[in-house]
PASEBA-1860 file (N, C-alpha, C; in nm, 3 decimals):
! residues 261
1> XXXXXXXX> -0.592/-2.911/4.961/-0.672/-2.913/4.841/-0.695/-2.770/4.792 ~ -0.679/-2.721/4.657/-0.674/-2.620/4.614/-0.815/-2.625/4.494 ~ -0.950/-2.578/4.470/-1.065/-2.549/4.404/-1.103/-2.427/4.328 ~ -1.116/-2.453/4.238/-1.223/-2.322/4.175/-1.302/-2.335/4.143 ~ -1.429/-2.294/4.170/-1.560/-2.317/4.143/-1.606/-2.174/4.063 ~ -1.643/-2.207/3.947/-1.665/-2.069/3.799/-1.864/-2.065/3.842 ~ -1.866/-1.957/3.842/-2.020/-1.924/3.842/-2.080/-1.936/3.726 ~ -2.204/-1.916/3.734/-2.318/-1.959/3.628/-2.262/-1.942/3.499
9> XXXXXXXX> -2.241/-2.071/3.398/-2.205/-2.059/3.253/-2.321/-2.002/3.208 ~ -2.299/-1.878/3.137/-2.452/-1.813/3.020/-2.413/-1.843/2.899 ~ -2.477/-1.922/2.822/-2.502/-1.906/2.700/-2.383/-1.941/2.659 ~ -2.380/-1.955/2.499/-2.198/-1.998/2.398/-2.136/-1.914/2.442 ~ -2.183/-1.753/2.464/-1.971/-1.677/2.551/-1.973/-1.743/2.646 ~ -2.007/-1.783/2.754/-1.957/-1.852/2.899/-1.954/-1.993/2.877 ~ -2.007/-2.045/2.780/-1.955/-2.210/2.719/-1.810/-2.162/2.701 ~ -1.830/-2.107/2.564/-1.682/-2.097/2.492/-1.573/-2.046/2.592
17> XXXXXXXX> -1.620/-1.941/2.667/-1.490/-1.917/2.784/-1.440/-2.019/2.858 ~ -1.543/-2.100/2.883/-1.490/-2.233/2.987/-1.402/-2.370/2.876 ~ -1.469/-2.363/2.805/-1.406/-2.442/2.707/-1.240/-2.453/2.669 ~ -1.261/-2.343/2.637/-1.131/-2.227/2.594/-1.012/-2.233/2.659 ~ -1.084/-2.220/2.800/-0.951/-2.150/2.948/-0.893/-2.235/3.013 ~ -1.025/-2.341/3.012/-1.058/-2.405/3.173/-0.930/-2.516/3.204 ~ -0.854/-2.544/3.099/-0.726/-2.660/3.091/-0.596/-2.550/3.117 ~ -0.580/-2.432/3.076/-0.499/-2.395/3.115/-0.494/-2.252/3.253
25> XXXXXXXX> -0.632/-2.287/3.291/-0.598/-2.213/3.451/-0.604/-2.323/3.548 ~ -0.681/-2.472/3.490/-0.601/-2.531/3.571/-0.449/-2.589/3.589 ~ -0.373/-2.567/3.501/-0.239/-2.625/3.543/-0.159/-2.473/3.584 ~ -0.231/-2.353/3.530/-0.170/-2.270/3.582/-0.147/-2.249/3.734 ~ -0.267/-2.273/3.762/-0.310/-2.202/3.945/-0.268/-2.376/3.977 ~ -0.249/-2.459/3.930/-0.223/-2.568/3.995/-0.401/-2.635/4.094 ~ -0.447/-2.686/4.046/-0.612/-2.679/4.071/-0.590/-2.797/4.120 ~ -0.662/-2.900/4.195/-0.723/-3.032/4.267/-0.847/-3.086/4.174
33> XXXXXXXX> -0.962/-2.933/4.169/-1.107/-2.938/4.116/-1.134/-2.824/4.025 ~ -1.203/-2.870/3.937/-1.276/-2.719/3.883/-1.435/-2.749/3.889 ~ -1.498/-2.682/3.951/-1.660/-2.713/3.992/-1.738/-2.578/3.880 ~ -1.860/-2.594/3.829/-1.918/-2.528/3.742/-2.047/-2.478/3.791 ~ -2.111/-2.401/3.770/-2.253/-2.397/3.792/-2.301/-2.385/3.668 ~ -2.374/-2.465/3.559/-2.355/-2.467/3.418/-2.539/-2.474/3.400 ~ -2.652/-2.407/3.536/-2.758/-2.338/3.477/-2.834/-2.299/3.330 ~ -2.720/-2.224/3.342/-2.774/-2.127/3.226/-2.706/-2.145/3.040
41> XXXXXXXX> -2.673/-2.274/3.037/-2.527/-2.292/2.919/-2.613/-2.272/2.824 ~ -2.740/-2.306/2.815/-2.826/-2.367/2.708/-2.912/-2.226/2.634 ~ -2.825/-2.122/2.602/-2.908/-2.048/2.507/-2.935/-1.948/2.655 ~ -2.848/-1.924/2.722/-2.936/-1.863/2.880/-3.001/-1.879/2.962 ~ -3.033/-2.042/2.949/-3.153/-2.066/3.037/-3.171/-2.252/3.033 ~ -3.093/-2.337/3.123/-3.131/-2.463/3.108/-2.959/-2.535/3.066 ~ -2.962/-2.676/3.039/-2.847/-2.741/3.043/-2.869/-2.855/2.918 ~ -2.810/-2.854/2.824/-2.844/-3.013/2.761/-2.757/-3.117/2.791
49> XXXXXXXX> -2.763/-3.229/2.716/-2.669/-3.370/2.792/-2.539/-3.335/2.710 ~ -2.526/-3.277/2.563/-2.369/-3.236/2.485/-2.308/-3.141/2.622 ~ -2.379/-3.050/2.600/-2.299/-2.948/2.708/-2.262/-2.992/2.827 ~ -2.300/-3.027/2.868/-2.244/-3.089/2.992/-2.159/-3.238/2.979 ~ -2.178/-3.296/2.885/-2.027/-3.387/2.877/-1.935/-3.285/2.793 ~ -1.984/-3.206/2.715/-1.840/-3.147/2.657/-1.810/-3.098/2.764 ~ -1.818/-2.988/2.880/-1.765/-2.957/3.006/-1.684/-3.065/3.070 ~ -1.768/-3.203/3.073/-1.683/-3.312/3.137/-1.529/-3.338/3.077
57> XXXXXXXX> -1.545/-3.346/2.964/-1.466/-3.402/2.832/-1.338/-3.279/2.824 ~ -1.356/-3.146/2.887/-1.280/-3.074/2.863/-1.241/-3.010/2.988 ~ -1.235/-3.059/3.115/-1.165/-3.012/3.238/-1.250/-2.990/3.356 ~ -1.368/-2.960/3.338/-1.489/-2.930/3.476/-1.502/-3.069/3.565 ~ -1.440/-3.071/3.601/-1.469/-3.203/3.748/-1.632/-3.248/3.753 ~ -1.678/-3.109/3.797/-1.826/-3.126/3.846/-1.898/-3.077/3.816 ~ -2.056/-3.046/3.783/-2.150/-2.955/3.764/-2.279/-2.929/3.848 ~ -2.284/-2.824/3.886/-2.392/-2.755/3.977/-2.530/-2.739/3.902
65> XXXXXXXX> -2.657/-2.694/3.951/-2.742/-2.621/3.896/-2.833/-2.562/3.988 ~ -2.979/-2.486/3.920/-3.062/-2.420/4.029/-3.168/-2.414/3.977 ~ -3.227/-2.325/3.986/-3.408/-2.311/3.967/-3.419/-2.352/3.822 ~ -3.293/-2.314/3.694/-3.331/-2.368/3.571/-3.337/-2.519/3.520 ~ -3.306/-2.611/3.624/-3.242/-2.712/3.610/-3.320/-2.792/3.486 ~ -3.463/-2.816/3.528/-3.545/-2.860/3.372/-3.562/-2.778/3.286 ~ -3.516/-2.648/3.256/-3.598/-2.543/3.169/-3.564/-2.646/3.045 ~ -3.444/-2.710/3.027/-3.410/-2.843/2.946/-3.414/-2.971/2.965
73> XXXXXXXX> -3.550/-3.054/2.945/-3.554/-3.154/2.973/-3.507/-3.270/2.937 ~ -3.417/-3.262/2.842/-3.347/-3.394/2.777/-3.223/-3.392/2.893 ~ -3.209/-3.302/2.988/-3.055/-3.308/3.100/-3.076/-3.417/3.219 ~ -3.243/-3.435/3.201/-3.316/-3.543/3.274/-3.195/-3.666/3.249 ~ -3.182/-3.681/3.191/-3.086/-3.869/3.171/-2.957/-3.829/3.170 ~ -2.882/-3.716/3.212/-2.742/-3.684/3.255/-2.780/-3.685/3.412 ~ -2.906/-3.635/3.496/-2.890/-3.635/3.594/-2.916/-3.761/3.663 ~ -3.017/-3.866/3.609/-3.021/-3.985/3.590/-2.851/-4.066/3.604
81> XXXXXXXX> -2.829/-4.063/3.537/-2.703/-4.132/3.442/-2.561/-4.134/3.564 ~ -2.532/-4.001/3.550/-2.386/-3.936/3.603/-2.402/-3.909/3.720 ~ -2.227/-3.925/3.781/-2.238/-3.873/3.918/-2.132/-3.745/3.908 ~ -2.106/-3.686/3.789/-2.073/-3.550/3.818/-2.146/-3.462/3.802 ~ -2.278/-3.431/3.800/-2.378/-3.368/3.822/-2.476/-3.350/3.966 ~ -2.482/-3.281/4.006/-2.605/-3.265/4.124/-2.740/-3.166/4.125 ~ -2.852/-3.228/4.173/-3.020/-3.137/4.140/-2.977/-3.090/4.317 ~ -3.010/-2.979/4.298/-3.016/-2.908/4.437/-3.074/-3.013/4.513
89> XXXXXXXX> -3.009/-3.051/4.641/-3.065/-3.099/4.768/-3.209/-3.105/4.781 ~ -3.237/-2.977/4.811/-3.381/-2.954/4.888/-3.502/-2.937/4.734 ~ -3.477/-2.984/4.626/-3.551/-3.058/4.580/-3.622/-3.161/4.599 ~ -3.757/-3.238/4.522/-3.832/-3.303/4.552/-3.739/-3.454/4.571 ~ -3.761/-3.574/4.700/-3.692/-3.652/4.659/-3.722/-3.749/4.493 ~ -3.820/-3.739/4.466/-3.879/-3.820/4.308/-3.814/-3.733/4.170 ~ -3.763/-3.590/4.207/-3.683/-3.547/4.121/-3.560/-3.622/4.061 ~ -3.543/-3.584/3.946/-3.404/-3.691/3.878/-3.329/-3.599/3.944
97> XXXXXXXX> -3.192/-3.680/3.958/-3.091/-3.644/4.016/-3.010/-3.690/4.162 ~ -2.915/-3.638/4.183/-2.859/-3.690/4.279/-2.862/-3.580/4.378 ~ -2.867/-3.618/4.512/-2.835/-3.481/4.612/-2.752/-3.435/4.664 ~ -2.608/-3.531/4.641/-2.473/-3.483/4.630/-2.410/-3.617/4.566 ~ -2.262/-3.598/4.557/-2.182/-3.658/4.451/-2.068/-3.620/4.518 ~ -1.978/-3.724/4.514/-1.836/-3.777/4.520/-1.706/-3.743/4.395 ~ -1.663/-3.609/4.391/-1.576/-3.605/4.261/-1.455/-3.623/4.283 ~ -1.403/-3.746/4.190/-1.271/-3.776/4.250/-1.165/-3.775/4.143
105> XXXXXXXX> -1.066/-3.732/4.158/-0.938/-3.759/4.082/-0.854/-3.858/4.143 ~ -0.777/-3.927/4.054/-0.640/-3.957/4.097/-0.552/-3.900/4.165 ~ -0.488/-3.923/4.341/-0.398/-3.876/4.382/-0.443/-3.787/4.439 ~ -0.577/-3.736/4.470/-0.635/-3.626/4.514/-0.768/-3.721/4.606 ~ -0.806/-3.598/4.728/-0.900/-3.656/4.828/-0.954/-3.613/4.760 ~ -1.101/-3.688/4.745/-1.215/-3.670/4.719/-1.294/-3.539/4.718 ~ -1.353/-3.471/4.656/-1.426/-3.354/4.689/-1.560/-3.361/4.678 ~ -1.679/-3.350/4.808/-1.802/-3.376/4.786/-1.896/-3.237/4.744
113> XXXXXXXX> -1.989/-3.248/4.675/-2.033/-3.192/4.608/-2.204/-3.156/4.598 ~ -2.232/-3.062/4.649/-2.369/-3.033/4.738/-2.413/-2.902/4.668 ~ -2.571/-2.914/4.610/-2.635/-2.770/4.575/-2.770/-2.771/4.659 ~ -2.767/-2.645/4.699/-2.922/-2.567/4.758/-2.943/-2.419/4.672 ~ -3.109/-2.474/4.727/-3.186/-2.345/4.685/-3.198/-2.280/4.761 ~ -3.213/-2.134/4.749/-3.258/-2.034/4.812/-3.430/-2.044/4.841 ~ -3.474/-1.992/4.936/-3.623/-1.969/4.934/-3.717/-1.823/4.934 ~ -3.584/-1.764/4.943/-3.655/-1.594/4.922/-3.614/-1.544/4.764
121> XXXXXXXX> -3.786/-1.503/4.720/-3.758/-1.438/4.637/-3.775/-1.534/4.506 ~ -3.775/-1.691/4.562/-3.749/-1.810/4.451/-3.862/-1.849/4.476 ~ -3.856/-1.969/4.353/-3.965/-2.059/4.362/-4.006/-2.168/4.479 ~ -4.115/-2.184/4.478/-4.086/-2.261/4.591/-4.039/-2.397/4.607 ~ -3.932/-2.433/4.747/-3.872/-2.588/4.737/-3.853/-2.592/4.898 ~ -3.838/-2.701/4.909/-3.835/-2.771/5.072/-3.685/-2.714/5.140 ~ -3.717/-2.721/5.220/-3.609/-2.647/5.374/-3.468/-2.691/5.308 ~ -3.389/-2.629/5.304/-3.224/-2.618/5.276/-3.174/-2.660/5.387
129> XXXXXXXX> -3.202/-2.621/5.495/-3.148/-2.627/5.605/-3.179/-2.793/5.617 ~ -3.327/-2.861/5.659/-3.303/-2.993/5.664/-3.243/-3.072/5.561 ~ -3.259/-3.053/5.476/-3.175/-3.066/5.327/-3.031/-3.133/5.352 ~ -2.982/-3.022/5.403/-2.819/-3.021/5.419/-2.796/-3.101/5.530 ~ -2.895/-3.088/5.649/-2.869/-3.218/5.762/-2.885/-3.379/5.716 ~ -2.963/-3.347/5.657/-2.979/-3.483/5.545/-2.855/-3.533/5.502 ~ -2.801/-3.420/5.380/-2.690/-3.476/5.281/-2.619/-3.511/5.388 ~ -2.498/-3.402/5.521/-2.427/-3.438/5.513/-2.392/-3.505/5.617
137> XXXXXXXX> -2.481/-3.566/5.685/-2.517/-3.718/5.730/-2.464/-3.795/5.659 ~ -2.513/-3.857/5.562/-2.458/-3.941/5.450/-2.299/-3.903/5.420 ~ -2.278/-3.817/5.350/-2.184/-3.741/5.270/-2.097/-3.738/5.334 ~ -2.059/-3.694/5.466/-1.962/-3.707/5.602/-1.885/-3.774/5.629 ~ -1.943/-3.930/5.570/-1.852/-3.990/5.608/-1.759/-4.057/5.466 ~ -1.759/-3.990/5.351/-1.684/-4.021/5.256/-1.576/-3.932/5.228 ~ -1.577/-3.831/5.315/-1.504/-3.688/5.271/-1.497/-3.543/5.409 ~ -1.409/-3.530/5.416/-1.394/-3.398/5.485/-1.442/-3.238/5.411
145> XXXXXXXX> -1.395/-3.245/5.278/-1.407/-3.162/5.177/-1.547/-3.133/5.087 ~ -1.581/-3.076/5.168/-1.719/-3.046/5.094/-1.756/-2.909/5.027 ~ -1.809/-2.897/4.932/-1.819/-2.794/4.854/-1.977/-2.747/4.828 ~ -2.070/-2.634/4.878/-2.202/-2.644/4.854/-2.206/-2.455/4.796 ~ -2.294/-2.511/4.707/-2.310/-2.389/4.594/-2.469/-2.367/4.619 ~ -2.475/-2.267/4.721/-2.623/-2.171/4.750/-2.691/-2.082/4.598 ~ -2.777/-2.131/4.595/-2.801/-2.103/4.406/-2.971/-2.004/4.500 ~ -2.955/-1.875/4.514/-3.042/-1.833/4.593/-3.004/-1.687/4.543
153> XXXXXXXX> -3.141/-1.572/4.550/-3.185/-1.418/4.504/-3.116/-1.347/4.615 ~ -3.163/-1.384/4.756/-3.101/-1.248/4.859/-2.996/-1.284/4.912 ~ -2.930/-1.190/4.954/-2.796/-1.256/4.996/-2.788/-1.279/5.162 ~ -2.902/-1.256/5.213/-2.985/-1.283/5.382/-2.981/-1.411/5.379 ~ -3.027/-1.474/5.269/-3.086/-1.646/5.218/-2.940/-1.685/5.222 ~ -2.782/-1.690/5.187/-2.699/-1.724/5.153/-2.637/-1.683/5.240 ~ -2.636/-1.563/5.345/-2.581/-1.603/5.452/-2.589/-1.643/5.584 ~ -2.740/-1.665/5.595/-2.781/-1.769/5.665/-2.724/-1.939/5.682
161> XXXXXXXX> -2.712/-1.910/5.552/-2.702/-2.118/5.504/-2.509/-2.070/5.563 ~ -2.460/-1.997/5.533/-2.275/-2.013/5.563/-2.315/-2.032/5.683 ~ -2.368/-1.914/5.773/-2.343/-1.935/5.904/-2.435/-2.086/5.987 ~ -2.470/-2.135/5.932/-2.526/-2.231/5.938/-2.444/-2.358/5.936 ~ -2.372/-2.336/5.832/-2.307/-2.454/5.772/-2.111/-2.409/5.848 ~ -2.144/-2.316/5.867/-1.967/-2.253/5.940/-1.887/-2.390/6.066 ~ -1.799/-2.436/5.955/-1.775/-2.543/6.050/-1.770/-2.678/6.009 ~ -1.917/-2.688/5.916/-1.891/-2.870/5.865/-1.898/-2.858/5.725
169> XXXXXXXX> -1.881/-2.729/5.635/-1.800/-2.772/5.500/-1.721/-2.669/5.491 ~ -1.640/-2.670/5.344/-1.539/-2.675/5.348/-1.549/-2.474/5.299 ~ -1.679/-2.518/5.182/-1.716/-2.378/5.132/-1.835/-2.374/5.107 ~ -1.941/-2.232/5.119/-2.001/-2.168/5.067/-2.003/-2.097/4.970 ~ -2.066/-2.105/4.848/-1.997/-2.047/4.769/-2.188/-2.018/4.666 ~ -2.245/-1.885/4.665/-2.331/-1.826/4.600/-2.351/-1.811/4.448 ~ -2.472/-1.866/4.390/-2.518/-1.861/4.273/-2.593/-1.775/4.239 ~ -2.609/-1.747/4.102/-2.764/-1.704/4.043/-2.798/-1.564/4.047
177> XXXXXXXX> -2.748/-1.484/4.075/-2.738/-1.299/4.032/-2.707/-1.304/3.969 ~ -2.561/-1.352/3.924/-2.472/-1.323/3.835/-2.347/-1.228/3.784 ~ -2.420/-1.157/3.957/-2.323/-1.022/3.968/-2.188/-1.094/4.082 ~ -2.076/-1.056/4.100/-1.987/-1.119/4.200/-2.016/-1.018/4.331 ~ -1.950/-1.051/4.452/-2.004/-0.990/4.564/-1.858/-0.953/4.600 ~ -1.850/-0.846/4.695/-1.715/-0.875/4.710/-1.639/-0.861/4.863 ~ -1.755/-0.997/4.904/-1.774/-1.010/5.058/-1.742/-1.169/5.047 ~ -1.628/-1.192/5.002/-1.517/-1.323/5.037/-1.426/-1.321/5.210
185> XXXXXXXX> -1.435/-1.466/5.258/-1.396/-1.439/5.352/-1.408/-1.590/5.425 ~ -1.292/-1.581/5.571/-1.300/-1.749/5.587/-1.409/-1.704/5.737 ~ -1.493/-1.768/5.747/-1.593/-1.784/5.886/-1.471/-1.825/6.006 ~ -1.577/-1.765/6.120/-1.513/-1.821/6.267/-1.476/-1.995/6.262 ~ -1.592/-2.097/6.197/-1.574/-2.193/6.182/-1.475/-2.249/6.070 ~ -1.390/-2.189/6.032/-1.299/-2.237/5.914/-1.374/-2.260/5.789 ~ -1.496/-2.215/5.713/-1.558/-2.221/5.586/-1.542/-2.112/5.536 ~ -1.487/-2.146/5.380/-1.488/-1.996/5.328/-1.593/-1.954/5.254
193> XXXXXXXX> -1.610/-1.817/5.247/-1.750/-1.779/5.150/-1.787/-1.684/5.076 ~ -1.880/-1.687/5.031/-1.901/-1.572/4.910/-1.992/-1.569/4.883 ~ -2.109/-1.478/4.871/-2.274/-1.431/4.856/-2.324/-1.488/4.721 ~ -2.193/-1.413/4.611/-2.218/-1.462/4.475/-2.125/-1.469/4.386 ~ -2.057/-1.583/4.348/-1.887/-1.545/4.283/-1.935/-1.493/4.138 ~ -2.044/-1.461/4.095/-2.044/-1.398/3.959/-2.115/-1.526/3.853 ~ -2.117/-1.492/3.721/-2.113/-1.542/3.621/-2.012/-1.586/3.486 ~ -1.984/-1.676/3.407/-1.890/-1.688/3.336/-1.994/-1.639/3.165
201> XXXXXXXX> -1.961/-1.527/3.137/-2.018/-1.462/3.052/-2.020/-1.367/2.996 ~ -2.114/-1.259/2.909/-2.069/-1.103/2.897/-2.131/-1.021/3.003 ~ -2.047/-0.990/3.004/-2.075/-0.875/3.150/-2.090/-0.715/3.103 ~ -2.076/-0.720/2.948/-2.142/-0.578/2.873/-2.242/-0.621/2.818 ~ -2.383/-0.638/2.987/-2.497/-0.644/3.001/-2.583/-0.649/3.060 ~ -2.670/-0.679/3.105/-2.762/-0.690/3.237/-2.798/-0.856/3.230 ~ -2.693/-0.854/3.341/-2.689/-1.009/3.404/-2.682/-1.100/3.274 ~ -2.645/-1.105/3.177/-2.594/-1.181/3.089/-2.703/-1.173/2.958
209> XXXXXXXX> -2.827/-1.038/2.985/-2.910/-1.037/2.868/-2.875/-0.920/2.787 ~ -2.895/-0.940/2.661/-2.904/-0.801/2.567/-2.962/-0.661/2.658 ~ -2.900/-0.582/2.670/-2.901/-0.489/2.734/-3.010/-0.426/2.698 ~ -3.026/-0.337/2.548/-3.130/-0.307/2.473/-3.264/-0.348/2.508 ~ -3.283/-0.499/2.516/-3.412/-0.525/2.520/-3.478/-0.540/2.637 ~ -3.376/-0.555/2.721/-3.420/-0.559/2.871/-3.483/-0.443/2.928 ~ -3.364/-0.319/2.933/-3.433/-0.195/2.881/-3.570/-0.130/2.856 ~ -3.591/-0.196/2.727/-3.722/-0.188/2.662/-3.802/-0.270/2.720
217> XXXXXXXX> -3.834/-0.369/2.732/-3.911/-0.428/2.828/-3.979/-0.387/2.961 ~ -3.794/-0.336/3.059/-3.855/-0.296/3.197/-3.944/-0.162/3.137 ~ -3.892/-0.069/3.033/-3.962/0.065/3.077/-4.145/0.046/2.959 ~ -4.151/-0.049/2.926/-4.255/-0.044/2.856/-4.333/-0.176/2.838 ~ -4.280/-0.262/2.949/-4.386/-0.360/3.006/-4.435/-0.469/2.864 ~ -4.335/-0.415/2.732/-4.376/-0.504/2.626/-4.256/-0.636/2.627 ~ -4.331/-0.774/2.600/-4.260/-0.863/2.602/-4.180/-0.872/2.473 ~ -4.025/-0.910/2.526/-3.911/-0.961/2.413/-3.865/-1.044/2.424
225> XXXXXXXX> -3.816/-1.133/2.337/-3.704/-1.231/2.407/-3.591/-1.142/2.439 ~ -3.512/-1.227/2.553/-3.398/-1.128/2.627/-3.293/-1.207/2.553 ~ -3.223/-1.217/2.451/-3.082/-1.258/2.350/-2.980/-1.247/2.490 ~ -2.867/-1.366/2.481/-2.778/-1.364/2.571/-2.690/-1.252/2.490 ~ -2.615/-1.173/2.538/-2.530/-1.071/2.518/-2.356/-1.104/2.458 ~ -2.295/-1.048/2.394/-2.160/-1.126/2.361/-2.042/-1.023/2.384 ~ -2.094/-0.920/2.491/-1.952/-0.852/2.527/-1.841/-0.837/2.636 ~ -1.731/-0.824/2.644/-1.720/-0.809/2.705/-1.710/-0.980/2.821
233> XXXXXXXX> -1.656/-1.021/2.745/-1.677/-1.209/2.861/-1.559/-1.209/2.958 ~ -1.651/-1.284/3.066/-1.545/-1.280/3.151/-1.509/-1.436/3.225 ~ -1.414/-1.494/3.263/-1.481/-1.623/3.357/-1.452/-1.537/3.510 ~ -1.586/-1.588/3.571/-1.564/-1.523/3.762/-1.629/-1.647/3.825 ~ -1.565/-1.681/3.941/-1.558/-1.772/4.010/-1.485/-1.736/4.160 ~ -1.472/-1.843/4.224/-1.363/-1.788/4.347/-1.244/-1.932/4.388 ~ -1.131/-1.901/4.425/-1.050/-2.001/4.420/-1.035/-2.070/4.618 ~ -1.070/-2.167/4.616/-1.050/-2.181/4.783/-0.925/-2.269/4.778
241> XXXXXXXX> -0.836/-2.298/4.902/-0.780/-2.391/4.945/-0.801/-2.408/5.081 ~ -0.782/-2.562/5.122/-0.812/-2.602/5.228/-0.714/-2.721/5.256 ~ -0.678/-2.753/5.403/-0.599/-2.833/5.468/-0.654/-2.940/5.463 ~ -0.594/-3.048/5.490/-0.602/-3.216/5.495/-0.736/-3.222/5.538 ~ -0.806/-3.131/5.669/-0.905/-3.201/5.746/-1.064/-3.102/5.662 ~ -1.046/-3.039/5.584/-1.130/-2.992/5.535/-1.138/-2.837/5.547 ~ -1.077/-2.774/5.639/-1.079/-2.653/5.651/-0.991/-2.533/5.576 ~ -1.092/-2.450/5.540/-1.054/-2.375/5.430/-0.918/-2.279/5.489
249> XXXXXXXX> -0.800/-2.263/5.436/-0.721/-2.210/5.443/-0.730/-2.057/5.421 ~ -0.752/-2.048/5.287/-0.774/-1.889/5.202/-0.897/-1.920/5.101 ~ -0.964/-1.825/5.110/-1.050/-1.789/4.927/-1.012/-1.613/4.870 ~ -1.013/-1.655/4.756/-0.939/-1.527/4.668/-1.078/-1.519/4.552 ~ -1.144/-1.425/4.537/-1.190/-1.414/4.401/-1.163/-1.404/4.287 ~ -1.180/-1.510/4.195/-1.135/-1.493/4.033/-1.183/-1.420/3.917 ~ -1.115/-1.349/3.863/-1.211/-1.280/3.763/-1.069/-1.290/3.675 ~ -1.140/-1.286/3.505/-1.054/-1.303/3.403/-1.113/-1.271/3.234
257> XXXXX> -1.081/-1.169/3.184/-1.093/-1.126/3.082/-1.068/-1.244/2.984 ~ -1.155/-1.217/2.849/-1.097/-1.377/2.772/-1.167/-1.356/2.647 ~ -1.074/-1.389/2.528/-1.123/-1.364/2.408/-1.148/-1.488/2.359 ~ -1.277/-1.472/2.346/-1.425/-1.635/2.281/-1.344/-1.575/2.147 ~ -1.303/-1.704/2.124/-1.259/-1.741/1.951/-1.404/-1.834/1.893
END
C-alpha cells in the first residue's frame, strides 16, 4: 500500500492547491490513499460540509481534524453523516463524530483511519494513549493498515504517541504547527513517522497568517484579525508505503510548489 497524507489545508490557497493537484499526484506517484487534515479550510480556522465533500468529490479518500474541529459548526452533520471523516479519538464520547473510519477503495486493502490530540500546550481532552487502546481494539480487526494523525503543539507529545504506537500502526504522522519537521523515519517497530508533515498553504507567512499583522500584534499586544496569507503555496505532506501486513516499508517527505489558478 502506497499513502499520502497532505497536512493542514489553510484557507482557499490550500483548498485550491488540493483541489487543483490532488488527481494528478495521485496517478502520478501511483497512490492507494490520499488522507487530508482539512482543520483549517474554512477561512483558516474550522471545516464546512461544501468543503469537505468538494475534497471528497475531487480525490481525498479521507479527512482528519483537531482542536478546530467546531470552530464551524454546521461540519456537525458531515461528522454525523460520513464515514470519511474522523473527530479525534480522545474526544468526548457524546461528541459528533466517529473515532476512526474504514477508507476503502476498490481493489485496494482497506486503510483505517485514526486522529489524536495532543495534551501539551492544547486544550484540554482525555488520554490519547487510552484513546488509541480503545480504537485499536475495535479497528484491529478490520485492517492491518492503520493511519493516525497526532494533531498536537510539542513534538515530546508526538513522539511519545509513535513510540507508543511503534509496532501496531502503520504510521504516525504530526499535525497542527504547520511547519514540516524533518525528522521522517521508519521506528524499530516498523511505523513510519513524522513530528509534523507541514501545511498545504502559503508558506510566505507565519504559519499560514498575514505576516504583517501578526507582527503587529505580537509586538504591540493590539488585536487584528490574522487574514490567511496567499504566497508562495505549497502542498506538504509525507508519502508512506507499506507491505501486505501493515508495516511501513519507506516514508519520504512531500513538498510541492503550485500555482492556485
Amino acid at each position: 500500500m502506497k499513502f499520502l497524507f497532505l497536512g493542514d489545508i489553510v484557507g482557499k490557497p490550500g483548498m485550491s492547491a488540493v483541489l487543483q493537484n490532488v488527481q494528478r499526484i495521485r496517478e502520478e506517484l501511483d497512490l492507494d490513499y490520499v488522507i487530508a487534515n482539512a482543520e483549517n479550510a474554512a477561512d483558516g480556522s474550522g471545516l464546512l460540509p461544501k468543503q469537505f465533500d468538494t475534497l471528497i468529490d475531487n480525490g481525498v479518500d479521507g479527512v482528519t481534524l483537531g482542536d478546530h474541529i467546531f470552530r464551524r459548526k454546521d461540519i456537525i452533520s458531515s461528522l454525523q453523516k460520513s464515514d470519511r471523516i474522523v473527530k479525534p479519538a480522545n474526544y468526548p464520547h457524546h461528541a459528533a463524530g466517529r473515532r476512526w473510519t474504514l477508507i476503502k477503495r476498490s481493489g485496494r486493502k482497506p486503510l483505517g483511519l485514526v486522529s489524536l490530540m495532543g495534551r501539551v500546550f492544547m486544550k484540554p481532552v482525555d488520554c490519547p494513549f487510552e484513546a488509541i487502546d480503545d480504537v485499536l481494539a475495535e479497528l484491529g480487526e478490520h485492517t492491518d493498515h492503520i493511519l493516525v494523525d497526532v494533531h498536537a503543539e510539542a513534538t515530546s507529545d508526538k513522539q511519545c504517541l509513535a513510540r507508543y504506537l511503534d509496532g501496531r500502526v502503520t504510521a504516525v504522522l504530526g499535525t497542527h504547527t504547520h511547519v514540516p519537521t524533518a525528522d521522517t523515519c521508519i521506528l524499530p517497530g516498523e511505523t513510519a513517522f513524522q513530528c509534523d508533515v507541514g501545511m498545504c498553504g502559503p508558506y510566505e507567512s507565519i504559519i499560514g497568517r498575514d505576516i504583517e499583522r501578526v507582527v503587529h500584534t505580537t509586538r504591540t499586544a493590539e488585536p487584528c484579525h490574522f487574514h490567511v496569507a496567499t504566497g508562495d503555496v505549497r502542498l506538504c505532506g509525507a508519502i508512506v508505503e507499506a507491505d501486505d501486513e501493515g508495516r511501513a516499508l519507506s516514508i519520504e517527505r512531500f513538498q510541492e510548489r503550485v500555482v492556485v489558478q
